[in-house]
KEKE-3310 file (N, C-alpha, C; in steps of 0.2 Angstrom, whole numbers, plus 5000, padded with zeros to 4 digits):
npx = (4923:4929:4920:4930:4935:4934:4946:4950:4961:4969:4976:4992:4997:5010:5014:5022:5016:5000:5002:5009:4994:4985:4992:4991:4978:4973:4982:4977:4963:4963:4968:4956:4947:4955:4954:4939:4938:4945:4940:4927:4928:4933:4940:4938:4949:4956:4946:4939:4953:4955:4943:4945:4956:4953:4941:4951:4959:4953:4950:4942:4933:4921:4911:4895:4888:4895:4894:4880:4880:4887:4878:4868:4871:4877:4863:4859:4866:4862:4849:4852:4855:4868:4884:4894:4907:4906:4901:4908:4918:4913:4909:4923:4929:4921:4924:4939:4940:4931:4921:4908:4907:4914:4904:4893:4900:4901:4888:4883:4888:4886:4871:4872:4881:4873:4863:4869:4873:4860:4857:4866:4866:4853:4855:4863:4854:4855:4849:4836:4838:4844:4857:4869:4881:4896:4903:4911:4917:4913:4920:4929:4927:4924:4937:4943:4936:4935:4949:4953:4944:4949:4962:4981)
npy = (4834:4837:4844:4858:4858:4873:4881:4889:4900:4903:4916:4913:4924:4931:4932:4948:4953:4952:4962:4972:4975:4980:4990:4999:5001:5007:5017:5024:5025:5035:5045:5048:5053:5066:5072:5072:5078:5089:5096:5091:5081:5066:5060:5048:5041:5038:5030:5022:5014:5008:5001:4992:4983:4978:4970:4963:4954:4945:4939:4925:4921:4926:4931:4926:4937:4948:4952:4953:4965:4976:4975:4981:4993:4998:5002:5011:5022:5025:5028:5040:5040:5039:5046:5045:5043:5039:5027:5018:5017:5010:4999:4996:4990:4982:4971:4969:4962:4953:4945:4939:4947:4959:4962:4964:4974:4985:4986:4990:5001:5012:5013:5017:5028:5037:5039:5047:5059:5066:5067:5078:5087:5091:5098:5106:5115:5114:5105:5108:5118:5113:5111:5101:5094:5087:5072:5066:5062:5051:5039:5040:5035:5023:5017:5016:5007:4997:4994:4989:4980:4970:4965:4966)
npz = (4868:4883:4899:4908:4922:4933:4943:4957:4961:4978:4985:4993:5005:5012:5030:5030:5018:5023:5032:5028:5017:5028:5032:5021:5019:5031:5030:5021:5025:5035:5026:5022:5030:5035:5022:5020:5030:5028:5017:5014:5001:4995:4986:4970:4966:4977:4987:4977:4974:4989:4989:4979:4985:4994:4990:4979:4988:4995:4984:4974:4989:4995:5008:5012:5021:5017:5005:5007:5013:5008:4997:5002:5007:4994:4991:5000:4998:4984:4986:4993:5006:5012:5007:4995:4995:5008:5008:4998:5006:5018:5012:5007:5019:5024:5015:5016:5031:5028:5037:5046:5061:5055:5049:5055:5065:5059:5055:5067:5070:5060:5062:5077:5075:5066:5074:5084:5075:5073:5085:5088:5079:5080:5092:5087:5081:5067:5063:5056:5046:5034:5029:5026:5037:5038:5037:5041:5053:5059:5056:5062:5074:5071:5063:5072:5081:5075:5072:5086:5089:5078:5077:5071)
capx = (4928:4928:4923:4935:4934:4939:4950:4950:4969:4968:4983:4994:5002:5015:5012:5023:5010:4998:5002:5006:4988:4983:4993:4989:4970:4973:4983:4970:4957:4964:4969:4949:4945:4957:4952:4932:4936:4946:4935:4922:4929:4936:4947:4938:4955:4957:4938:4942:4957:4955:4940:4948:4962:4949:4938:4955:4963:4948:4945:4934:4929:4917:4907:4889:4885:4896:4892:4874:4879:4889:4872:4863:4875:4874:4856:4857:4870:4857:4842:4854:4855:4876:4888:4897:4915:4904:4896:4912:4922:4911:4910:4929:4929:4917:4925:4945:4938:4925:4920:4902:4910:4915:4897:4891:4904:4898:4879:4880:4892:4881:4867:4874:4883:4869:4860:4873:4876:4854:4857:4872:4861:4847:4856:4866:4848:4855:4842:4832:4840:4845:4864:4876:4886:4902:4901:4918:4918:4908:4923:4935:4926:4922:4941:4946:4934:4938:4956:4954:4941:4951:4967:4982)
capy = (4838:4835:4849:4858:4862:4879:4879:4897:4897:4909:4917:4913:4930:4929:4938:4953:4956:4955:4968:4977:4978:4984:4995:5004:5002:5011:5024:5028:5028:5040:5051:5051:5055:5071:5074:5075:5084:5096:5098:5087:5080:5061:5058:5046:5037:5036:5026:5015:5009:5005:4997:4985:4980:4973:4963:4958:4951:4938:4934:4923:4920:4932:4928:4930:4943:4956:4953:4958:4972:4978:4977:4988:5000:5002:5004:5015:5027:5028:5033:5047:5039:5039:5050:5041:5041:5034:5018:5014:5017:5004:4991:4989:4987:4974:4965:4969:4960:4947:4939:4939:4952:4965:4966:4967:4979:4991:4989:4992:5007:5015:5015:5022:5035:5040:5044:5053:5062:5067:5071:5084:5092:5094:5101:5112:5118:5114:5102:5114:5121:5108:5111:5095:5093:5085:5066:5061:5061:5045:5038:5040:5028:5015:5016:5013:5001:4990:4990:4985:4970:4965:4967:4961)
capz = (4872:4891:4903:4910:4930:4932:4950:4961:4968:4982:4983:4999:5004:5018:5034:5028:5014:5026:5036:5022:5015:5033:5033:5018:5020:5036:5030:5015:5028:5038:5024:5016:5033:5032:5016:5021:5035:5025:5009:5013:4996:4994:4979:4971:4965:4985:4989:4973:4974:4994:4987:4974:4987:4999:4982:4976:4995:4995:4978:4976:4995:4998:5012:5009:5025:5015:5000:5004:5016:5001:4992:5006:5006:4989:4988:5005:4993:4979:4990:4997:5014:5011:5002:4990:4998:5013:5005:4996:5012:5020:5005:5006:5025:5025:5011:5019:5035:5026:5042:5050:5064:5052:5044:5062:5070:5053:5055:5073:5070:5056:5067:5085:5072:5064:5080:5088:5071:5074:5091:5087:5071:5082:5098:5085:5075:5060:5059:5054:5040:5028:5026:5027:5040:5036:5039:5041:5061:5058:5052:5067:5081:5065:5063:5081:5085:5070:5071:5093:5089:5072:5077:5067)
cpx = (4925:4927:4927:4932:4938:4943:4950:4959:4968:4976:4988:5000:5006:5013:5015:5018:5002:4995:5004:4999:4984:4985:4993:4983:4970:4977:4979:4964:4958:4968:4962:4946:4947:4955:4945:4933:4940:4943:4929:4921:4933:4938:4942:4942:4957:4953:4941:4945:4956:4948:4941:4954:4959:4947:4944:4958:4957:4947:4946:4931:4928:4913:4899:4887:4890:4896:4884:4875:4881:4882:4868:4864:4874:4866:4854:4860:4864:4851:4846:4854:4863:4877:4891:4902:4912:4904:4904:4917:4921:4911:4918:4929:4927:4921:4934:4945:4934:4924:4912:4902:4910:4909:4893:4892:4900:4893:4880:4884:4889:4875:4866:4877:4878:4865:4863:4874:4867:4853:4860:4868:4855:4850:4860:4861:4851:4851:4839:4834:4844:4853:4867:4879:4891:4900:4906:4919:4915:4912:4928:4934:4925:4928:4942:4945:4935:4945:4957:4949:4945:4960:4973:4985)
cpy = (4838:4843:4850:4862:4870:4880:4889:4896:4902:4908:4916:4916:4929:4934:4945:4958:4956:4963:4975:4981:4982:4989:5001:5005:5007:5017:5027:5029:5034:5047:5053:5053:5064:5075:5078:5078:5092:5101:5094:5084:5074:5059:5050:5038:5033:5028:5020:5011:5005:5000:4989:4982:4977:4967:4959:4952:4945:4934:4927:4923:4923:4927:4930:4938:4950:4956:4958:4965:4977:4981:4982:4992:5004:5005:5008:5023:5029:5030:5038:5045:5039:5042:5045:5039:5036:5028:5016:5013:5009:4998:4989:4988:4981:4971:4965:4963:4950:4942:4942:4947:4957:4967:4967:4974:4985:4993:4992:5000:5012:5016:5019:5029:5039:5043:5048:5060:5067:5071:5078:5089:5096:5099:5107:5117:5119:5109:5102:5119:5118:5107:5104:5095:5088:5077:5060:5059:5054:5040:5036:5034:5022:5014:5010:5008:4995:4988:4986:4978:4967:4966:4961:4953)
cpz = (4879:4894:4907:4915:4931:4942:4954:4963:4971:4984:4990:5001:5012:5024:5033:5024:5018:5029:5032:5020:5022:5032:5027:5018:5027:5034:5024:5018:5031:5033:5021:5023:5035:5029:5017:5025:5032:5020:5008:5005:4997:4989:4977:4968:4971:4985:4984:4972:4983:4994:4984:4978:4991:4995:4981:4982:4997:4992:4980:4981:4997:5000:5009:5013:5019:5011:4999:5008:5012:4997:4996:5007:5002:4988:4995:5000:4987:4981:4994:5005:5015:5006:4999:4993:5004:5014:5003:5000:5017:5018:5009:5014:5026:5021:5015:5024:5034:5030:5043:5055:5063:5050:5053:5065:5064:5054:5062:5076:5066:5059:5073:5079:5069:5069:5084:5083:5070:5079:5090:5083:5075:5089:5095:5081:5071:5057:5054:5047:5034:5025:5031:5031:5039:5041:5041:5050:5064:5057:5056:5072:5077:5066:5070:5082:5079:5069:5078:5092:5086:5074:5074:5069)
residu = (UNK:UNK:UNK:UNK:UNK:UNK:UNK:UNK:UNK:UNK:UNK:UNK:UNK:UNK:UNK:UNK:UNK:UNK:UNK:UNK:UNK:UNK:UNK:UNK:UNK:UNK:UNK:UNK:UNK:UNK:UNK:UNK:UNK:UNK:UNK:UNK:UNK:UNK:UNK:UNK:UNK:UNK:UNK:UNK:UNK:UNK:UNK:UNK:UNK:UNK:UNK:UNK:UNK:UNK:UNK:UNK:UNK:UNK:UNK:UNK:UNK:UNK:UNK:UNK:UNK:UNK:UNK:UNK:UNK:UNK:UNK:UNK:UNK:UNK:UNK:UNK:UNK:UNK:UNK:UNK:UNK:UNK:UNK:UNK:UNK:UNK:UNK:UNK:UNK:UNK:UNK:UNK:UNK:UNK:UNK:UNK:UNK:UNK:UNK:UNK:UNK:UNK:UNK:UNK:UNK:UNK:UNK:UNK:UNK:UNK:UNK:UNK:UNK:UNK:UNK:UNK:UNK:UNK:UNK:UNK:UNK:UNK:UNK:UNK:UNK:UNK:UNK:UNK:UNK:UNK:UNK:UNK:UNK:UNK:UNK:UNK:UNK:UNK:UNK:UNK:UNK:UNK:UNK:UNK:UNK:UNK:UNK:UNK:UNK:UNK:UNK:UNK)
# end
């Protein structure tokens, strides 16, 4: 028996489907952003499914940069360096996007956010006292700036 090549077909969705899946990944982002900022709680039916519509809009051609940013993520979320909604927020971004760019525009958005997110805690002395500040604000300038570089 002969081996059998297995073939990937990528799907080839029309520009309405396109703009479609934008426009639901944007409006589930801007509702977990809502969400945190009203309960500091992300549904997550929310995160996973805007998850799986990024993985699935690629399958197979995942780039390698998001893949491993994917993996840095995750392994930022289990050392407690990200909340769960966070990491999985980012994952699907990266993979929505799955260009070079988009793992750029995230790393160098997670960095500046993070320091300004240091600056704030310490100029509020909550530094010092060990309570969470809500992290969704983090969440807004990503937005922004990733839909004016990427736009559709």
């Amino acid at each position: 028996m002969s081996a059998m090549a297995v073939k990937y077909v990528q799907i080839n969705l029309s520009f309405y489907s396109h703009i479609a899946i934008y426009f639901i990944f944007g409006l589930g982002l801007l509702l977990s952003v809502y969400l945190d900022f009203k309960s500091r709680r992300v549904p997550n039916i929310l995160t996973l499914t805007l998850l799986s519509i990024s993985l699935f809009y690629h399958f197979p051609n995942y780039s390698y940069d998001s893949l491993l940013f994917c993996i840095l993520v995750f392994i930022g979320w289990k050392f407690g360096v990200l909340g769960g909604a966070d990491a999985k927020l980012w994952m699907a971004y990266v993979m929505l996007w799955n260009t070079k760019e988009a793992v750029l525009i995230a790393g160098v958005t997670m960095i500046v956010t993070a320091v300004l997110q240091i600056v704030v805690l310490r100029m509020m002395k909550k530094w010092q006292s060990g309570k969470k500040d809500p992290g969704a604000w983090r969440l807004i300038p990503y937005f922004i700036i990733s839909m004016i570089l990427f736009p559709l």
